[in-house]
PDB file with one MODEL, atoms N, CA, C and O in Angstrom:
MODEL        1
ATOM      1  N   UNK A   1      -7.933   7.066  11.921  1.00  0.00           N
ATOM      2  CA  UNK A   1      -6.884   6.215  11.399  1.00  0.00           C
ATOM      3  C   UNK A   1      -6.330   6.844  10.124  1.00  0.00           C
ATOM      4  O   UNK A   1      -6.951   7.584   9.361  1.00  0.00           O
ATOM      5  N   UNK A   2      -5.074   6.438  10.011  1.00  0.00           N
ATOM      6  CA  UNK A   2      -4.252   7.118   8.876  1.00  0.00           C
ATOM      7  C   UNK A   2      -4.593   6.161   8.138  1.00  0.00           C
ATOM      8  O   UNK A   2      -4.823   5.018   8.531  1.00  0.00           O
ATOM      9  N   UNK A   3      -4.672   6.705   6.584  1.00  0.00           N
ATOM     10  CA  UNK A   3      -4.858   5.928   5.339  1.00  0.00           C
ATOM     11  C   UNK A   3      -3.501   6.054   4.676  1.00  0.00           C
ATOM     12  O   UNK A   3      -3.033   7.166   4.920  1.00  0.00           O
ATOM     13  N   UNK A   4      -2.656   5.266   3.879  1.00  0.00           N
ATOM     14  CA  UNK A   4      -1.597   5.543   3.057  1.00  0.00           C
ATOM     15  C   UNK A   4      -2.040   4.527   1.819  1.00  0.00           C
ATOM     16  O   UNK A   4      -2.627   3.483   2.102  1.00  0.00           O
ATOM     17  N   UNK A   5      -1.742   4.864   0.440  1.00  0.00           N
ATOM     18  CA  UNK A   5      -1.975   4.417  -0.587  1.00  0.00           C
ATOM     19  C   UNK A   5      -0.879   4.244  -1.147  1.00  0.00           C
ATOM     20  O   UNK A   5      -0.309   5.268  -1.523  1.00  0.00           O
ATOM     21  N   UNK A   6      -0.180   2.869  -1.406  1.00  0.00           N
ATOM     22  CA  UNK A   6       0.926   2.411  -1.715  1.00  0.00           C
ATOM     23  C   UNK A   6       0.452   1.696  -3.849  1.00  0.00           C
ATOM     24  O   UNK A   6      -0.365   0.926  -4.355  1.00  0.00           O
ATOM     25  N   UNK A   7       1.568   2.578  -4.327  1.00  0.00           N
ATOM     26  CA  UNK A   7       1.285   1.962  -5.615  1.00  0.00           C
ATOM     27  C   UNK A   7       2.946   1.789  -5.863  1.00  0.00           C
ATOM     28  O   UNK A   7       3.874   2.506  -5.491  1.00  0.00           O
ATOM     29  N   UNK A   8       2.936   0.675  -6.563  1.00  0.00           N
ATOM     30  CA  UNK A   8       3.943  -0.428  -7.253  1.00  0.00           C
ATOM     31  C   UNK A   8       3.431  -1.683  -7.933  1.00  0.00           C
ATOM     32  O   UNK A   8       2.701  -2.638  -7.665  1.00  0.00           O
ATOM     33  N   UNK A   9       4.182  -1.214  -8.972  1.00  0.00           N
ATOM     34  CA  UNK A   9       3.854  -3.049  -9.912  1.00  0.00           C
ATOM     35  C   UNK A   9       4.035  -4.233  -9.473  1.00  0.00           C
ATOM     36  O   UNK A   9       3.464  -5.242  -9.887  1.00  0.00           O
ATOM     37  N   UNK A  10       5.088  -4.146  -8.348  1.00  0.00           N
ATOM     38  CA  UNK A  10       5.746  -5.337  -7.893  1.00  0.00           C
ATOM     39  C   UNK A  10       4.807  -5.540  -6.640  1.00  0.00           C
ATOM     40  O   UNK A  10       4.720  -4.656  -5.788  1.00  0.00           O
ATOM     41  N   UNK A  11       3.897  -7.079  -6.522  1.00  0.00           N
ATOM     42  CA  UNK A  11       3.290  -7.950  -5.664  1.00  0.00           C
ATOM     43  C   UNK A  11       3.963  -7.495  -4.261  1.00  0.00           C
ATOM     44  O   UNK A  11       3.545  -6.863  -3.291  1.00  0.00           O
ATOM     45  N   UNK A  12       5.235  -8.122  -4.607  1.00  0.00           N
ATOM     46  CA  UNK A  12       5.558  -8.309  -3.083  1.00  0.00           C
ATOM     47  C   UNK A  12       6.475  -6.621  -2.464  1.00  0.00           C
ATOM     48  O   UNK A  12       7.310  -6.701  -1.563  1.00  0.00           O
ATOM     49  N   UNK A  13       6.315  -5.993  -2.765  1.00  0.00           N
ATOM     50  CA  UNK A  13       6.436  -4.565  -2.373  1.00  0.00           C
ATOM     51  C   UNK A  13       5.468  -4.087  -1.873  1.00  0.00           C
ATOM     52  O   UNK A  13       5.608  -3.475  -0.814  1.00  0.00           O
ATOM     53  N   UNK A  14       4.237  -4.207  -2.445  1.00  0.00           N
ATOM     54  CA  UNK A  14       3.399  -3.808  -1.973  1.00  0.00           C
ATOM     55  C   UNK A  14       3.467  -4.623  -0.836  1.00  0.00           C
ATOM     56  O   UNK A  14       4.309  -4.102  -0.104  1.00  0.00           O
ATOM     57  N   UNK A  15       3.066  -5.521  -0.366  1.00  0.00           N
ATOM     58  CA  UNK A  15       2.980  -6.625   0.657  1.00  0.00           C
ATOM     59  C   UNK A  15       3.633  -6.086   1.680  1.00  0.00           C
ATOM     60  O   UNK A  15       3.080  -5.800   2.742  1.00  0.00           O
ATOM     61  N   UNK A  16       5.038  -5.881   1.401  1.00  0.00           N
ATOM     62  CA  UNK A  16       6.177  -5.429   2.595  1.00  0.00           C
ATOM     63  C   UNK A  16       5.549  -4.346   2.797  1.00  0.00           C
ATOM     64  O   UNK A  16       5.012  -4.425   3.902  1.00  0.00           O
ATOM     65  N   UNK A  17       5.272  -3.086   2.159  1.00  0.00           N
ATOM     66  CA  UNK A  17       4.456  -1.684   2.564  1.00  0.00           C
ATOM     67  C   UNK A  17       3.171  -1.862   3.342  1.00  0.00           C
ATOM     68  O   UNK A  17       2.701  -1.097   4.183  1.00  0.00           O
ATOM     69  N   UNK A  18       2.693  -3.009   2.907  1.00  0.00           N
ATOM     70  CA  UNK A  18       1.224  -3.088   3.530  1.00  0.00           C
ATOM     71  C   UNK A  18       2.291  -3.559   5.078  1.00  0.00           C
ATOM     72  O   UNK A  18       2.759  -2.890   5.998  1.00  0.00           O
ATOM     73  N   UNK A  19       2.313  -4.549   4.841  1.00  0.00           N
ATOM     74  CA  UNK A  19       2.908  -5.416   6.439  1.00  0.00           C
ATOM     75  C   UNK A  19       3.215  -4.219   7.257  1.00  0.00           C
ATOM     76  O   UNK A  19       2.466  -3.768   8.124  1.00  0.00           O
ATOM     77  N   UNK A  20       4.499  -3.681   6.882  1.00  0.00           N
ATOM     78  CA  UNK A  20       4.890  -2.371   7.636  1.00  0.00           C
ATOM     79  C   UNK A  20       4.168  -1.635   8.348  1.00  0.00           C
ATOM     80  O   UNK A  20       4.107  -1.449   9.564  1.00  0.00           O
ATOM     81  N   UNK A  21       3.336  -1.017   7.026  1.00  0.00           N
ATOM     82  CA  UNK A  21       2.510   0.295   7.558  1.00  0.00           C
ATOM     83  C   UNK A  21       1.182   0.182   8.465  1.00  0.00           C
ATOM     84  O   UNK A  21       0.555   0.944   9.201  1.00  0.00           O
ATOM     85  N   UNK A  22       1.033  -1.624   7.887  1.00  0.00           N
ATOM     86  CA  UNK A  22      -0.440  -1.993   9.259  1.00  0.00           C
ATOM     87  C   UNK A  22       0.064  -1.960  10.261  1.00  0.00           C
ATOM     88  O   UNK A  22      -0.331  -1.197  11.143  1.00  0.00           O
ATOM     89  N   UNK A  23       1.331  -2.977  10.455  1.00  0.00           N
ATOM     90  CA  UNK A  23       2.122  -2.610  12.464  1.00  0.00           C
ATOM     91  C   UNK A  23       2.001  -1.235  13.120  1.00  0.00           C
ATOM     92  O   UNK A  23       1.828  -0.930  14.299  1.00  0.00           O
ATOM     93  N   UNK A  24       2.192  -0.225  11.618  1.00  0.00           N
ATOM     94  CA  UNK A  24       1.938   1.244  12.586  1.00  0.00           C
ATOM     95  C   UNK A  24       0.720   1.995  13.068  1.00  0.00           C
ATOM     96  O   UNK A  24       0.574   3.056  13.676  1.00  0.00           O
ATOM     97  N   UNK A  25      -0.366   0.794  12.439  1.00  0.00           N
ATOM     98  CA  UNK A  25      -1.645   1.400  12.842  1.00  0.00           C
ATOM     99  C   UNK A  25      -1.728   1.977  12.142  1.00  0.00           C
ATOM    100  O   UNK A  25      -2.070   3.040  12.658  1.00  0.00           O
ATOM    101  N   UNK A  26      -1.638   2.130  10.894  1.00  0.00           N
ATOM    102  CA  UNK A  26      -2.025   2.431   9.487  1.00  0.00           C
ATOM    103  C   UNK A  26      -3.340   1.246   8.770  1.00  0.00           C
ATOM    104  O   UNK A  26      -3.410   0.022   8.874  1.00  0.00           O
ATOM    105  N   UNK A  27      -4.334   2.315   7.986  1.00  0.00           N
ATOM    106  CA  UNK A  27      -4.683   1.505   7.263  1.00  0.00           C
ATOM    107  C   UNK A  27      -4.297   1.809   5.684  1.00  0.00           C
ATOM    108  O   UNK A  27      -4.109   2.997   5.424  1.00  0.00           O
ATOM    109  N   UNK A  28      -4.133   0.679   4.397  1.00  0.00           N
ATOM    110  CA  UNK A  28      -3.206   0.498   3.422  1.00  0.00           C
ATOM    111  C   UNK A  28      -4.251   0.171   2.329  1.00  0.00           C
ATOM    112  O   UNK A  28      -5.040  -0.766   2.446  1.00  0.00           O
ATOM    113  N   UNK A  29      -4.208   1.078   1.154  1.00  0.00           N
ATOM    114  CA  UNK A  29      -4.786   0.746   0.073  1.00  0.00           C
ATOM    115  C   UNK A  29      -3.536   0.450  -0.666  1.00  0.00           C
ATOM    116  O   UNK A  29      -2.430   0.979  -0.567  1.00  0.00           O
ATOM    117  N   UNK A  30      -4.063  -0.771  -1.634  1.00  0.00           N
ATOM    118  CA  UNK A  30      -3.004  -0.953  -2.499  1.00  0.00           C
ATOM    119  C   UNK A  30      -3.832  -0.465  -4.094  1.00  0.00           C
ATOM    120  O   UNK A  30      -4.967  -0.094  -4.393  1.00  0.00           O
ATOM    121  N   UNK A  31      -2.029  -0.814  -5.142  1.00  0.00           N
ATOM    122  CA  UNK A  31      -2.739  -0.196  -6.653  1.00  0.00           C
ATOM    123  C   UNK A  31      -1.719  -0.556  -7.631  1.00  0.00           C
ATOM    124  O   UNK A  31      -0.612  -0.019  -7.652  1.00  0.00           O
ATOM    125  N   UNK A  32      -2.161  -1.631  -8.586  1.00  0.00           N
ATOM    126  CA  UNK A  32      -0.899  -2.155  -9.370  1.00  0.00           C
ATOM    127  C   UNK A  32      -0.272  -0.835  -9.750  1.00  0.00           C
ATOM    128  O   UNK A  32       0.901  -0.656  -9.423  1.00  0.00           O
ATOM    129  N   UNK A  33      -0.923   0.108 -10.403  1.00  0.00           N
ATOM    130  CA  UNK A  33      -0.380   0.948 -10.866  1.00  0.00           C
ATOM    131  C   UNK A  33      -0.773   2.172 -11.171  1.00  0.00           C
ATOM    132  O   UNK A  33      -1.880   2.031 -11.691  1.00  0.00           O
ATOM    133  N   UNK A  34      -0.323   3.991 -11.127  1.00  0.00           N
ATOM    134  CA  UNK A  34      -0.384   4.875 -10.909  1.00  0.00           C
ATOM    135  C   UNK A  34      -2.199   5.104 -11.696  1.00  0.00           C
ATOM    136  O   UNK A  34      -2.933   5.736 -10.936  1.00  0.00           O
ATOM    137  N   UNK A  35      -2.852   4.682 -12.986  1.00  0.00           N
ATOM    138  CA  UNK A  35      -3.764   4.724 -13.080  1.00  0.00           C
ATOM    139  C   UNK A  35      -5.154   4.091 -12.166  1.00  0.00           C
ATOM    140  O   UNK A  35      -6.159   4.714 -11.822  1.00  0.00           O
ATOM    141  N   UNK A  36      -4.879   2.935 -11.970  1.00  0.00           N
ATOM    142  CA  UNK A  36      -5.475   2.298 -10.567  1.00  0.00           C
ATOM    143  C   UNK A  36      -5.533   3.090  -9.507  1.00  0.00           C
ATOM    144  O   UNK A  36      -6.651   3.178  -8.999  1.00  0.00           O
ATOM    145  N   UNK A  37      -4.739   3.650  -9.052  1.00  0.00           N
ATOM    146  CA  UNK A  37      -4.422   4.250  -7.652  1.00  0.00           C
ATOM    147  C   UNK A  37      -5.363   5.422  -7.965  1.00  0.00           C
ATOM    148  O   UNK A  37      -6.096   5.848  -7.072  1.00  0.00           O
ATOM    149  N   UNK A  38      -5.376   6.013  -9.307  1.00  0.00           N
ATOM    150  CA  UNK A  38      -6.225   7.156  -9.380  1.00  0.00           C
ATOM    151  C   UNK A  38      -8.381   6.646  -9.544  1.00  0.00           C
ATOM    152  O   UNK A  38      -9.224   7.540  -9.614  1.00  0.00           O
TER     153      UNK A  38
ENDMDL
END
């Protein structure tokens, strides 16, 4: 399974990226922000 790591401050961006990218059979880490994500 593909992993993609979506970082944005904004709640519901992330959300829409997650939603999206799970339909594709993606799995989705999220990360308020570029230090988090690291």
């Amino acid at each position: 399974m593909t992993k993609v790591l979506v970082i944005d401050d904004e709640a519901p961006i992330r959300l829409l990226c997650r939603v999206n990218l799970e339909a594709e059979g993606m799995g989705v880490v999220e990360a308020p922000d570029g230090r988090a994500g690291l």
